[in-house]
Backbone as CSV, one residue per row, in Angstrom:
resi,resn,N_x,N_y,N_z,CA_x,CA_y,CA_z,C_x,C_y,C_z
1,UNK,-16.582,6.602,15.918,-16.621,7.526,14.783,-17.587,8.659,15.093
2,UNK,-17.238,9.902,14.747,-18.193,10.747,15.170,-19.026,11.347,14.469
3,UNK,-20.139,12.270,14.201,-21.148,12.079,13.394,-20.502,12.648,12.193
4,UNK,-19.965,13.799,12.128,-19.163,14.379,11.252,-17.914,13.555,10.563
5,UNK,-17.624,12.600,11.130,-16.451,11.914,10.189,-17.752,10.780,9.830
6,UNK,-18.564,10.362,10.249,-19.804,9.281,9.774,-20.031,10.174,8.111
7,UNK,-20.656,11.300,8.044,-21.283,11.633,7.296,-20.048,12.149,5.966
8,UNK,-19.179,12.610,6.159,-17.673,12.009,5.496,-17.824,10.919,4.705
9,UNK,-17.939,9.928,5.672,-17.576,8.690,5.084,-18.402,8.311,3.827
10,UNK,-20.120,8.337,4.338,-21.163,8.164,3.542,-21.181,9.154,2.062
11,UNK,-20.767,10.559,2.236,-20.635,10.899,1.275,-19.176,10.814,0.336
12,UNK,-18.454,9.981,1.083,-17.141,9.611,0.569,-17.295,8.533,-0.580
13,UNK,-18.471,7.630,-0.192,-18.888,6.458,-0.680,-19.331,7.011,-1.633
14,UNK,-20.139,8.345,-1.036,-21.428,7.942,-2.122,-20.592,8.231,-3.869
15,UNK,-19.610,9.399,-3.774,-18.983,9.833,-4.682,-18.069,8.439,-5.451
16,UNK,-17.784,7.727,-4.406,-16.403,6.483,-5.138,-17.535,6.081,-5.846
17,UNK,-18.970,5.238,-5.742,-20.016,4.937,-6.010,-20.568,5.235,-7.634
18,UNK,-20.404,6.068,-7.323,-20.628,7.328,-8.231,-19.448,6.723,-9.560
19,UNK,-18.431,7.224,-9.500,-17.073,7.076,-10.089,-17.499,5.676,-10.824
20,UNK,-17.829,4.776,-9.676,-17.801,3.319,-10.476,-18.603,2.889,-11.436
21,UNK,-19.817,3.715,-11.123,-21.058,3.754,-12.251,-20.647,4.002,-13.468
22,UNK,-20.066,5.425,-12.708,-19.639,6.131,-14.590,-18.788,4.999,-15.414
23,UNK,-18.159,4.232,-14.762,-17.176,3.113,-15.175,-17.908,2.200,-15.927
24,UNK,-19.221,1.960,-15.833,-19.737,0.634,-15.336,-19.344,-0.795,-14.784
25,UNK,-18.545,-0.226,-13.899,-18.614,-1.229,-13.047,-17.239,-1.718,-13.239
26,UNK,-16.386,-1.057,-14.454,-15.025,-1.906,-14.599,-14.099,-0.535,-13.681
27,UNK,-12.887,-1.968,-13.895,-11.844,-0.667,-13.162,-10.676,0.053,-13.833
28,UNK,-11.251,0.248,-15.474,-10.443,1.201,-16.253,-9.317,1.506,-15.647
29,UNK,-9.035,2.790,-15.682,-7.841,3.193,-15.779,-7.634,3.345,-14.136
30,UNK,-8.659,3.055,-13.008,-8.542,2.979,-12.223,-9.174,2.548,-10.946
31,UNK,-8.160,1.276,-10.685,-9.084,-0.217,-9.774,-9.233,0.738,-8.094
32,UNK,-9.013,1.192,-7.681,-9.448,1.554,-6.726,-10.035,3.193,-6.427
33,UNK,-10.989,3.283,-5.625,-11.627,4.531,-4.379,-11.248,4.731,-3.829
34,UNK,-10.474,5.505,-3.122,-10.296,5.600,-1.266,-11.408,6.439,-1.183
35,UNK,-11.994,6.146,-0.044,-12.999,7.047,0.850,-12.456,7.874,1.707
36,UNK,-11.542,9.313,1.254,-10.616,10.310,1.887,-11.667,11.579,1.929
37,UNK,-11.104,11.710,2.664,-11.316,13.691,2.962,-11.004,14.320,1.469
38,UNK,-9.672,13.898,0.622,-9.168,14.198,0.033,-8.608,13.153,-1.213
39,UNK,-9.638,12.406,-1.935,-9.230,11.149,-2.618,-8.107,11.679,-3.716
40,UNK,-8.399,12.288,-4.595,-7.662,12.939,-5.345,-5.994,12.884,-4.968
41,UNK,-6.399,13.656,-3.586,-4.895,13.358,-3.225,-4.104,12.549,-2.931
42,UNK,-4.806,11.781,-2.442,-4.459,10.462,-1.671,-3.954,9.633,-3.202
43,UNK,-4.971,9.227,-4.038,-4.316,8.614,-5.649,-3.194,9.035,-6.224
44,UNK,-3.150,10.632,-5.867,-1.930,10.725,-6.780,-0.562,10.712,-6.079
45,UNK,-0.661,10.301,-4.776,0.319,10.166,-3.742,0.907,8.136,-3.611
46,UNK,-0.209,8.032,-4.133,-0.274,6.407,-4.088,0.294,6.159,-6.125
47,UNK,-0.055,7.123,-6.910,0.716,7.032,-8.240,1.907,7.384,-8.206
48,UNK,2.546,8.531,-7.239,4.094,8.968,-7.073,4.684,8.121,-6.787
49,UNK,4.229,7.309,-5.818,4.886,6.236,-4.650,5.040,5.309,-5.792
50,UNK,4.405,4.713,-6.970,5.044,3.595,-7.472,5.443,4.063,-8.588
51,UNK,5.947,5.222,-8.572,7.406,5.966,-9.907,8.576,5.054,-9.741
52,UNK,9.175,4.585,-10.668,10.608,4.701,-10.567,11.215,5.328,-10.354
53,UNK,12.411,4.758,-9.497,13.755,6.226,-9.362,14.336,6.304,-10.070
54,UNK,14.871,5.260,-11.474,15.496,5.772,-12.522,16.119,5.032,-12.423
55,UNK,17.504,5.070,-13.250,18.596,4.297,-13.821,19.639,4.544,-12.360
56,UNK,19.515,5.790,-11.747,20.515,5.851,-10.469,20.330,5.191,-9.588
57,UNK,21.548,4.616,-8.615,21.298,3.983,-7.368,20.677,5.323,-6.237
58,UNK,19.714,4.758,-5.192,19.956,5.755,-4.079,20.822,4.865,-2.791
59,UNK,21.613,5.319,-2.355,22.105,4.974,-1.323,21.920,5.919,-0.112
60,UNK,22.066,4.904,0.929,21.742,5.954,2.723,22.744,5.256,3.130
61,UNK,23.858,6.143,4.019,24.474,5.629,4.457,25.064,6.321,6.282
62,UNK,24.699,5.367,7.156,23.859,5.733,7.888,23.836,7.083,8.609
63,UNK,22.463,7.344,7.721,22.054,8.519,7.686,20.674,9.045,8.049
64,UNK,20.633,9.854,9.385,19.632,10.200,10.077,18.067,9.845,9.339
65,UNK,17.183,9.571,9.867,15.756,8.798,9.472,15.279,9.920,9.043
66,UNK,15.053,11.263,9.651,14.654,12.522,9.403,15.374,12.799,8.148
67,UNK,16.981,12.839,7.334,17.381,13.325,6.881,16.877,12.248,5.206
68,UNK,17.033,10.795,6.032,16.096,9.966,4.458,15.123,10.261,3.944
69,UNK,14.329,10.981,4.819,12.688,10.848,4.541,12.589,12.414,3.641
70,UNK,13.414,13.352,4.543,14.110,14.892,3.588,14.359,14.449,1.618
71,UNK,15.016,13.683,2.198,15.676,13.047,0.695,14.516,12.980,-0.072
72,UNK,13.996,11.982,0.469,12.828,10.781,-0.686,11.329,12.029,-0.735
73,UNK,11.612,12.633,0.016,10.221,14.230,0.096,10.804,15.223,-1.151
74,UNK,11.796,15.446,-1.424,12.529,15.815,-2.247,12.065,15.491,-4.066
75,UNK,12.645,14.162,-4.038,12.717,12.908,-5.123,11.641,12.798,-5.567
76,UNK,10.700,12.438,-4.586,9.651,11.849,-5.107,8.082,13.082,-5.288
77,UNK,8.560,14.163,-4.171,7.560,15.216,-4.080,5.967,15.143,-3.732
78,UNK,6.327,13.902,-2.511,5.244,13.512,-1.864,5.323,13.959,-0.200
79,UNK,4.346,14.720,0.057,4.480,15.325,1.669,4.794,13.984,2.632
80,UNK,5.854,13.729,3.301,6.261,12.841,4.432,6.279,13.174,5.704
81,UNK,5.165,12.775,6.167,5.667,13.218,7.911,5.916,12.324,9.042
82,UNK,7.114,12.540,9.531,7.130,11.539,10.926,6.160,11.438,11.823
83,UNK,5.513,10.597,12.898,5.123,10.593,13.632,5.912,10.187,14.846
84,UNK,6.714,11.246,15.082,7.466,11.452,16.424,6.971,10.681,17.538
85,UNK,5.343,10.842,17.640,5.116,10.225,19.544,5.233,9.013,19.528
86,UNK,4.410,8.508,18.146,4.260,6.933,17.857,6.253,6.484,18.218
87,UNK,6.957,6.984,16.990,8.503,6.772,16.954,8.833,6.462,18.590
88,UNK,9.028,7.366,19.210,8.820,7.560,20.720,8.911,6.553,21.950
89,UNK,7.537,5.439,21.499,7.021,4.604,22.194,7.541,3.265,21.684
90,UNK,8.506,2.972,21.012,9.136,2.425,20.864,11.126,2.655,21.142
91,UNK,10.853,3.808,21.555,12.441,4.451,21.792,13.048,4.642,20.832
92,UNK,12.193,5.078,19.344,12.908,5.552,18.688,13.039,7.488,18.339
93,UNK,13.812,7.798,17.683,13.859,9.294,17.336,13.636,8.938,15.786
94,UNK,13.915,10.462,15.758,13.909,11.119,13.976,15.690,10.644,13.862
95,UNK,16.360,10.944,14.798,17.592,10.254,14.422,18.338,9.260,14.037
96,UNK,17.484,8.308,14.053,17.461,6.649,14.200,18.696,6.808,12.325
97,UNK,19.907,5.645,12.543,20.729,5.682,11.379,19.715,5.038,10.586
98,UNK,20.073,5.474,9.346,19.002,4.574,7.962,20.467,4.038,7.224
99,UNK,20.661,2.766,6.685,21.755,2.371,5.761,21.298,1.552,4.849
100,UNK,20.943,2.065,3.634,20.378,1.369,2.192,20.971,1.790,0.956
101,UNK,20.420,0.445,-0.150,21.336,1.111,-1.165,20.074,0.418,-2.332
102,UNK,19.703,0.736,-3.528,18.672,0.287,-4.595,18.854,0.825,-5.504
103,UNK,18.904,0.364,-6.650,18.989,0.712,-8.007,17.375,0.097,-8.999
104,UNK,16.969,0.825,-9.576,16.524,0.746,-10.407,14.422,0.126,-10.070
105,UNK,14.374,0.849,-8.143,13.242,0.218,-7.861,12.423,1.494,-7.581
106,UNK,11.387,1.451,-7.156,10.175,2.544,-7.002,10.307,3.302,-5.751
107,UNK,9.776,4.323,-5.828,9.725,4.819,-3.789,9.133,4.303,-3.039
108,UNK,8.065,3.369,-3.119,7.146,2.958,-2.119,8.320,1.464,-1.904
109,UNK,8.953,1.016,-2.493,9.877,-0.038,-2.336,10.786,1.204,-1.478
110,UNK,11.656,1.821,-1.636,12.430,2.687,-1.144,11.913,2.780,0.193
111,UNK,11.093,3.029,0.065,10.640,4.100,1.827,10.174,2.086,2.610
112,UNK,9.776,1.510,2.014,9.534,-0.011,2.798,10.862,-0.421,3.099
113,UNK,12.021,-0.728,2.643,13.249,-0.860,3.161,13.617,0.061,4.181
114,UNK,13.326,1.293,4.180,14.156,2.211,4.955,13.304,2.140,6.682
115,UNK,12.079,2.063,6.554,11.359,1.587,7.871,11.443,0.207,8.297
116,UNK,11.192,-0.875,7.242,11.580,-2.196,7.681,12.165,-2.145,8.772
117,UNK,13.569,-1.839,8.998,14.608,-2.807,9.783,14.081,-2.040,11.199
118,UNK,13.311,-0.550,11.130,13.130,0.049,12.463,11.477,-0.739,12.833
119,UNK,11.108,-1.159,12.085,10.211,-2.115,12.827,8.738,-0.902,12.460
120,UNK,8.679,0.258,11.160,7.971,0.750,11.211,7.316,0.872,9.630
121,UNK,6.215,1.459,9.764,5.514,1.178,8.467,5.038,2.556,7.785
122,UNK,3.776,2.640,7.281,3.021,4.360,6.964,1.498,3.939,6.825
123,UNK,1.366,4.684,6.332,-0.323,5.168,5.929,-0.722,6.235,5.283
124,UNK,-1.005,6.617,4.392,-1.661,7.596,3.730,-2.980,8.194,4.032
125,UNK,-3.088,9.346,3.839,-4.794,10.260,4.581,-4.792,11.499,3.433
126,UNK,-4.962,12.154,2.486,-5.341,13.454,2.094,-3.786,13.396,1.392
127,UNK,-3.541,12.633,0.955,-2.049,12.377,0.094,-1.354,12.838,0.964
128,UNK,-1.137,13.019,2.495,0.303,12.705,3.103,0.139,11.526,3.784
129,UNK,1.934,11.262,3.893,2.167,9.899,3.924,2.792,10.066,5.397
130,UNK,1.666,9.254,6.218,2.164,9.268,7.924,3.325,7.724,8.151
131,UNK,4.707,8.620,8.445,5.581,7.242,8.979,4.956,6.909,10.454
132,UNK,4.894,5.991,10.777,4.458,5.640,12.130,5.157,4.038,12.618
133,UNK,4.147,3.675,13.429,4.532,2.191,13.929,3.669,1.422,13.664
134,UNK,3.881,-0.184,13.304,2.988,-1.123,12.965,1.774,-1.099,13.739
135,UNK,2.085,-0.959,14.862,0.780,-0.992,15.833,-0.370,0.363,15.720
136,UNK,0.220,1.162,15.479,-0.300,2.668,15.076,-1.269,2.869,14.046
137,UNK,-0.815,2.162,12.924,-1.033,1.985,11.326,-2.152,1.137,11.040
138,UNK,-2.458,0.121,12.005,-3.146,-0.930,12.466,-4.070,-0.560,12.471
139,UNK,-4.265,1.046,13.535,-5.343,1.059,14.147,-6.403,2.524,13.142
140,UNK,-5.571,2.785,11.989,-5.741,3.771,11.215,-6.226,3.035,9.607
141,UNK,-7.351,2.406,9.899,-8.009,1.871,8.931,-8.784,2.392,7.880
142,UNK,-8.393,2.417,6.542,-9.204,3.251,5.808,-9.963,2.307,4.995
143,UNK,-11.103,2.865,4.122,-12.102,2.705,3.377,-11.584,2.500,2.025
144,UNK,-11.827,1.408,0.976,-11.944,1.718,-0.148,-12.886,0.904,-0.888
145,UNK,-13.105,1.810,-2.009,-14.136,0.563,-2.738,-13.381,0.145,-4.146
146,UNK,-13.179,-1.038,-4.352,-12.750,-1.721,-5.926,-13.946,-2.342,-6.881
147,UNK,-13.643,-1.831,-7.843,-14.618,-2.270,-8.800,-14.264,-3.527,-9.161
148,UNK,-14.891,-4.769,-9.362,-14.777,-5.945,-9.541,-15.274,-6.942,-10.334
149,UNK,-16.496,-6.074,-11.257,-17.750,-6.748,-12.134,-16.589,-7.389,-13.008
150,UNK,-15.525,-7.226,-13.442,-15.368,-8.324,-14.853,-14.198,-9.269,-13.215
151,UNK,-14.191,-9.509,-12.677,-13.505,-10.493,-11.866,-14.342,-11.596,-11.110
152,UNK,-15.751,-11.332,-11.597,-16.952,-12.492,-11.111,-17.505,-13.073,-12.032
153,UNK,-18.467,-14.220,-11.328,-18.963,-14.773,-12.984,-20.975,-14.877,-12.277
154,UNK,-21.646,-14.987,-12.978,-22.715,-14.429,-12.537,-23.558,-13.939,-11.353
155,UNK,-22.860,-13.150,-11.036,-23.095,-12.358,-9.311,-22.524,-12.984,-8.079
156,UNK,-21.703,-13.798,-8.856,-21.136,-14.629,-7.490,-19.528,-14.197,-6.787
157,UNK,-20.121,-13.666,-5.414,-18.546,-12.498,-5.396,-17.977,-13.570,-4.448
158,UNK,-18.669,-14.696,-3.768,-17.703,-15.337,-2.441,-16.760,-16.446,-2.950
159,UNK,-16.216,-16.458,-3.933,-14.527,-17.528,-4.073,-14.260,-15.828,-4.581
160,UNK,-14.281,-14.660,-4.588,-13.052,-13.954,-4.959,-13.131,-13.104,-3.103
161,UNK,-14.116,-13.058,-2.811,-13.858,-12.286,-1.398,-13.206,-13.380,-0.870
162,UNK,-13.599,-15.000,-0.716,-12.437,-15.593,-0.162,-11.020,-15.791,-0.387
163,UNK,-10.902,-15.384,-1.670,-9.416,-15.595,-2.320,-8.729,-14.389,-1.517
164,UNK,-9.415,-13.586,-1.567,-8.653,-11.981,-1.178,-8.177,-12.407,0.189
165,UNK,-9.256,-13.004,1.121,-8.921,-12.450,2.838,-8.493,-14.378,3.492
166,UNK,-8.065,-15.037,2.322,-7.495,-16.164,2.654,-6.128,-15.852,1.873
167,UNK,-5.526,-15.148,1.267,-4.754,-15.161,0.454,-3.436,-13.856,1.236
168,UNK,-4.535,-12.537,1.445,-3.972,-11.493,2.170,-4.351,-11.354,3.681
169,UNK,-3.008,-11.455,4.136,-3.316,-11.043,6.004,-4.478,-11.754,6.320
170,UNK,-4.718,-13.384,6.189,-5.645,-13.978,6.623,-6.361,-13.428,7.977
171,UNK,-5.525,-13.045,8.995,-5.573,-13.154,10.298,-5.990,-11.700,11.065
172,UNK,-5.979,-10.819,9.507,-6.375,-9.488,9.928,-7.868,-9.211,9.589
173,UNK,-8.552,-10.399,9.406,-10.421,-9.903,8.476,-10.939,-10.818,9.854
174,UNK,-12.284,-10.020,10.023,-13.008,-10.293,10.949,-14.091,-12.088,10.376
175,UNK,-14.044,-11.761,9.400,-14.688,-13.024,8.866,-13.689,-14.263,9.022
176,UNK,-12.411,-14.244,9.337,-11.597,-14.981,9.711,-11.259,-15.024,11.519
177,UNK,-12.308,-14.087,11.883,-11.681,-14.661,13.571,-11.794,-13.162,14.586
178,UNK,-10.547,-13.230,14.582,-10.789,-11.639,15.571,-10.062,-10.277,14.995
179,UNK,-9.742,-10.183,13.503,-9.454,-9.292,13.066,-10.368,-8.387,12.879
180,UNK,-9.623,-6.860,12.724,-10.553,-5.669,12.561,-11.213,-5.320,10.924
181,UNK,-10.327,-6.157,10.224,-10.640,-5.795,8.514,-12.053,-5.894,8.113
182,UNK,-12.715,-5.263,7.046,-14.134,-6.059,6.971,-14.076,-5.993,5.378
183,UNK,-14.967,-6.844,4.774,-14.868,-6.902,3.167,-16.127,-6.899,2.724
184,UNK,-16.799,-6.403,1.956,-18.654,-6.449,1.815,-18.625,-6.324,0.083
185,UNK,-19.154,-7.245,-0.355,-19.478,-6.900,-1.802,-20.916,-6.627,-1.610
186,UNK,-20.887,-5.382,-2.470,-21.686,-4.805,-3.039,-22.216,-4.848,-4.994
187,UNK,-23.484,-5.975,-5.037,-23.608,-6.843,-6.267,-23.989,-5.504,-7.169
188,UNK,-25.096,-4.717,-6.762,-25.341,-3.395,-7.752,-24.542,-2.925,-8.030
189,UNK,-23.763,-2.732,-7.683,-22.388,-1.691,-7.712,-21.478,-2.447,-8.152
190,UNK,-21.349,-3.696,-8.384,-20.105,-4.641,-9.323,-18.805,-3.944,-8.590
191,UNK,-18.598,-3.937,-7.037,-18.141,-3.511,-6.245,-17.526,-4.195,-5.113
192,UNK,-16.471,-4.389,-4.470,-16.332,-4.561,-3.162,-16.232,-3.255,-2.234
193,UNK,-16.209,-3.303,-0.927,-16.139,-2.605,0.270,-14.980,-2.984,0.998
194,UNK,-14.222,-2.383,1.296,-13.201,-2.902,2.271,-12.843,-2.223,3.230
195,UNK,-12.565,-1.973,4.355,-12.252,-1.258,5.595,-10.909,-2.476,5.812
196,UNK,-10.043,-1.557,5.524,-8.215,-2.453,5.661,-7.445,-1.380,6.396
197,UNK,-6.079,-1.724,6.918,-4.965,-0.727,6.714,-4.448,-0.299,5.278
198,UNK,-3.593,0.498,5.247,-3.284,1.272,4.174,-2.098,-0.305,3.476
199,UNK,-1.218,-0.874,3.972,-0.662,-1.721,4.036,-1.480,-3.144,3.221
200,UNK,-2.742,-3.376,4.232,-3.317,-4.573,3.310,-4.059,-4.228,2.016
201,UNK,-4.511,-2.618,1.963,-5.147,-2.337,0.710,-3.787,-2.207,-0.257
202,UNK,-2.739,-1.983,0.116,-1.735,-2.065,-1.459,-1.714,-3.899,-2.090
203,UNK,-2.092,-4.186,-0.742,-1.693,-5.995,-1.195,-3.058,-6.322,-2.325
204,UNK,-4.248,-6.002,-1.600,-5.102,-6.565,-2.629,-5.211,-5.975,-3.769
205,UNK,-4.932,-4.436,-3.826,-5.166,-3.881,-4.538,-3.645,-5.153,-6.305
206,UNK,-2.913,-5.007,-5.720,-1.893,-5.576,-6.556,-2.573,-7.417,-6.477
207,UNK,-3.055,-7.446,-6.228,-3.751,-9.120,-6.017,-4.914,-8.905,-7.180
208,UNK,-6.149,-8.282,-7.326,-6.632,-8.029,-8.058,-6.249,-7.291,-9.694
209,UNK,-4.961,-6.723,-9.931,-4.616,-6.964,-10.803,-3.801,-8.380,-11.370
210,UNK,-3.608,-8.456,-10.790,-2.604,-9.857,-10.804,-3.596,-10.856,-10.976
211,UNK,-4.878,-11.184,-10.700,-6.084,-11.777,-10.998,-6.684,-11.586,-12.429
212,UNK,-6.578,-10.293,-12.909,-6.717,-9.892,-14.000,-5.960,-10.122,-15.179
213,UNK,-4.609,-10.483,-14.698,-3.471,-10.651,-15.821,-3.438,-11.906,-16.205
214,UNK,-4.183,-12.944,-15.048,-3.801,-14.207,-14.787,-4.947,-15.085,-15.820
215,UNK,-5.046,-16.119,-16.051,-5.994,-17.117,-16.617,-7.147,-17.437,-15.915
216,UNK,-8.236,-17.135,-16.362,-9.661,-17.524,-15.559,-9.640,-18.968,-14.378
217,UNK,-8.810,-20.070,-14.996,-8.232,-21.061,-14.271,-8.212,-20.788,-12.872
218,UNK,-7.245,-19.761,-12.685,-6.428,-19.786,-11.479,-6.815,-18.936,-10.497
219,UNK,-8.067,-18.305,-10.688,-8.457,-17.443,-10.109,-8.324,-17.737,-8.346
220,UNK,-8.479,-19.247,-8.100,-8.793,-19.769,-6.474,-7.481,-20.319,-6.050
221,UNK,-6.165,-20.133,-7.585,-5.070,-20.388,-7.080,-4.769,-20.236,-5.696
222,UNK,-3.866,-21.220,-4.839,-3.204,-20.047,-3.448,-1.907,-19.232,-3.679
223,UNK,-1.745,-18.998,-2.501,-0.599,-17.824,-3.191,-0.094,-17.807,-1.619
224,UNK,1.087,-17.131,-1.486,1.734,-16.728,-0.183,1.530,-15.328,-0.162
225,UNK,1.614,-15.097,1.697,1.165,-13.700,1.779,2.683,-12.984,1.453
226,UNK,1.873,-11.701,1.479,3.053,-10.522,0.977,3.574,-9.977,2.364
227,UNK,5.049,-9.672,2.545,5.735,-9.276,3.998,4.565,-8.064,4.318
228,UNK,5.184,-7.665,5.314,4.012,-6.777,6.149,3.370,-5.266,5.588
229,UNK,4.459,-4.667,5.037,4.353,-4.054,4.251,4.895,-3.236,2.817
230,UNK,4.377,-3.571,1.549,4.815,-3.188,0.029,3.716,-2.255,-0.595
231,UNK,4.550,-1.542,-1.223,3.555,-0.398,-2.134,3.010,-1.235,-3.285
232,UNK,2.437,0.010,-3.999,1.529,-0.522,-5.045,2.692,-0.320,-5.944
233,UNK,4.213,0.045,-6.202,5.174,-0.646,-7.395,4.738,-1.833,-8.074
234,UNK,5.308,-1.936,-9.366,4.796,-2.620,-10.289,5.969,-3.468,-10.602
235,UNK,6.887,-3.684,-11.815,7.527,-4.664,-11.679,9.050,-4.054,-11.299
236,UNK,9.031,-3.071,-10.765,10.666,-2.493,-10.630,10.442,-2.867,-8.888
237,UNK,9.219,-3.123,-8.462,9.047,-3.293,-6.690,8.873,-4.377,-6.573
238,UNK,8.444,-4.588,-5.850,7.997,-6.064,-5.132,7.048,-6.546,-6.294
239,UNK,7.279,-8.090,-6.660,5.927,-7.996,-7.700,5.278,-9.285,-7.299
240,UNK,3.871,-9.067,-7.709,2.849,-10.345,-7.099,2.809,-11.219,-8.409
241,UNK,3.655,-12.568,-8.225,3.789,-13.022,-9.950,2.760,-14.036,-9.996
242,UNK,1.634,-14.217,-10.680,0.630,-14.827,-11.287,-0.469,-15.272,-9.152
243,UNK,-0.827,-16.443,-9.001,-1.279,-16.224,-7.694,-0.390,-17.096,-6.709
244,UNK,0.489,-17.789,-7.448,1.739,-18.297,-6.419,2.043,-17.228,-5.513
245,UNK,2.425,-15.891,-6.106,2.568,-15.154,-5.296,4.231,-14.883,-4.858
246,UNK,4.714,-14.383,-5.698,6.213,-14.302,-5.163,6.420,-12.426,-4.918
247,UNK,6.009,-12.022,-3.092,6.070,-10.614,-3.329,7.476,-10.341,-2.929
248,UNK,8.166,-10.786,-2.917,9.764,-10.516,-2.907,9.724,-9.301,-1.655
249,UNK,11.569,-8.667,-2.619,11.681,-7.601,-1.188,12.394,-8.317,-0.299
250,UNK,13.870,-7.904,-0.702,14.564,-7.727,0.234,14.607,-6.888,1.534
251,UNK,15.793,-6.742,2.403,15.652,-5.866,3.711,17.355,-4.833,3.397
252,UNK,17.112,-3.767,4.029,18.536,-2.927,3.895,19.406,-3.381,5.585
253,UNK,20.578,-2.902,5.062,21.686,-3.245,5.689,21.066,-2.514,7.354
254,UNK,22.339,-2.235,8.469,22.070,-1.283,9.261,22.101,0.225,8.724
255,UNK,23.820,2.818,9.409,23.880,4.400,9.873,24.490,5.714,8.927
256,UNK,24.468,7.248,8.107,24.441,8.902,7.650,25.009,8.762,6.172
257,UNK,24.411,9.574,5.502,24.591,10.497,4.024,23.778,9.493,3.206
258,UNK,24.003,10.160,2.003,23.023,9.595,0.799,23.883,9.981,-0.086
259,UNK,23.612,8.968,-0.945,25.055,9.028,-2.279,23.953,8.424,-3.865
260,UNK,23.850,9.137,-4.708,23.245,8.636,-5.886,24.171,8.510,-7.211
261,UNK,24.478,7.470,-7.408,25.681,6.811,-8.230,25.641,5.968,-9.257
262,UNK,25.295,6.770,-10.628,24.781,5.857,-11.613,25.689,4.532,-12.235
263,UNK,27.196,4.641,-11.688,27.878,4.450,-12.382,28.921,3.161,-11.038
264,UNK,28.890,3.462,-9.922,29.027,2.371,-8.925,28.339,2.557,-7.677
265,UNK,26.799,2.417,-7.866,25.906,2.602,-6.948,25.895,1.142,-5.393
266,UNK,26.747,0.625,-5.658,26.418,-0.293,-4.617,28.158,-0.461,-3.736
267,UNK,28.968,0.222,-4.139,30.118,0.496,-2.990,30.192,1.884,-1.925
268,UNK,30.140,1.710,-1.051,30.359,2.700,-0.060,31.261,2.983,0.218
């Protein structure tokens, strides 16, 4: 990290920090920080992403990867950019066929089907949304802080930091082994710390509400992990049901056009 993205970061904090105070400590109208260049943007790119698409089906039918992502940049009016070199190193193009069809689910569900089957994922930075490769995405770890004071019971944060990094991507937190993730509660601040991919922060982030909805009981419930990668959609997406954990999510078919069909959205 270099001194200039160091001092970024610190004053990235210091502001989420900040935010949470004014909160005291709860996560009102809003459970997470990112520590961005550009947080603002980044939230309201991460609020687009779990819009509904409406009562219409979208269908792709197989239809250029470049020309889906045109589409859903369109729809949803969130900046999308390929990452061509990453694409590349796997032998893929911007051409790669996309063939999907969904009615009645969110974009961040949308755009997770449409990379699925190519074996690729995203990440968010300054509210654009980088398509890339799992391995890529991996290595593009961001910062956030969640407010957590009403999810503990007298300063005691380790059965919910363990619930989180035994529950999500066990195998990606360094406190579990040789993963890069790191998790730090912070007790003044009625706070956690997390350094995740963009991928495992939608999981906890939807884990910690789902903690919230749930009965004090079950808080150490287990739960199954969530596929590799789901947006923060709510119940039209993938949904995290109580801490069993059912994050669903299906996969799309195999190739050109897009057809939106309120009326027989699932024949081609």
């Amino acid at each position: 990290m270099t001194r200039c993205h160091a001092a970024i970061v610190v004053a990235s904090l210091a502001v989420a920090f900040a935010a949470v105070h004014e909160a005291n400590g709860q996560p009102g109208n809003q459970s997470v920080y990112f520590v961005d260049p550009q947080p603002e943007a980044t939230l309201a790119t991460i609020e687009k992403l779990a819009r509904g698409i409406g009562d219409a089906a979208v269908q792709f039918r197989e239809m250029p990867l470049e020309e889906a992502i045109a589409f859903l940049e369109d729809e949803s009016g969130i900046q999308i950019v390929l990452d061509l070199a990453a694409l590349s190193e796997l032998g893929l193009s911007a051409e790669e066929p996309v063939t999907f069809r969904l009615r009645n689910g969110t974009y961040d569900v949308v755009l997770d089907h449409v990379l699925e089957p190519l074996e690729l994922t995203y990440t968010v930075s300054g509210g654009v949304i980088l398509v890339t490769t799992e391995e890529n995405a991996a290595s593009r770890s961001l910062i956030a802080v969640y407010p957590v004071i009403d999810l503990v019971e007298d300063g005691e944060y380790t059965t919910l930091v363990d619930t989180i990094t035994d529950i999500i991507a066990s195998d990606t937190w360094s406190k579990n082994g040789d993963g890069a993730g790191a998790i730090h509660a912070i007790p003044q601040r009625g706070s956690l710390v997390i350094s995740q991919t963009f991928a495992v922060h939608t999981q906890v982030k939807q884990l910690l509400e789902a903690l919230r909805r749930a009965p004090a009981q079950d808080v150490a419930a287990a739960a199954e992990p969530r596929p590799a990668h789901a947006g923060f959609g709510g119940p039209q997406g993938a949904e995290f049901r109580g801490y069993g954990g059912d994050f669903g999510g299906g996969r799309p078919a195999p190739r050109g056009g897009h057809n939106v069909d309120a009326n027989n959205p699932f024949s081609f």
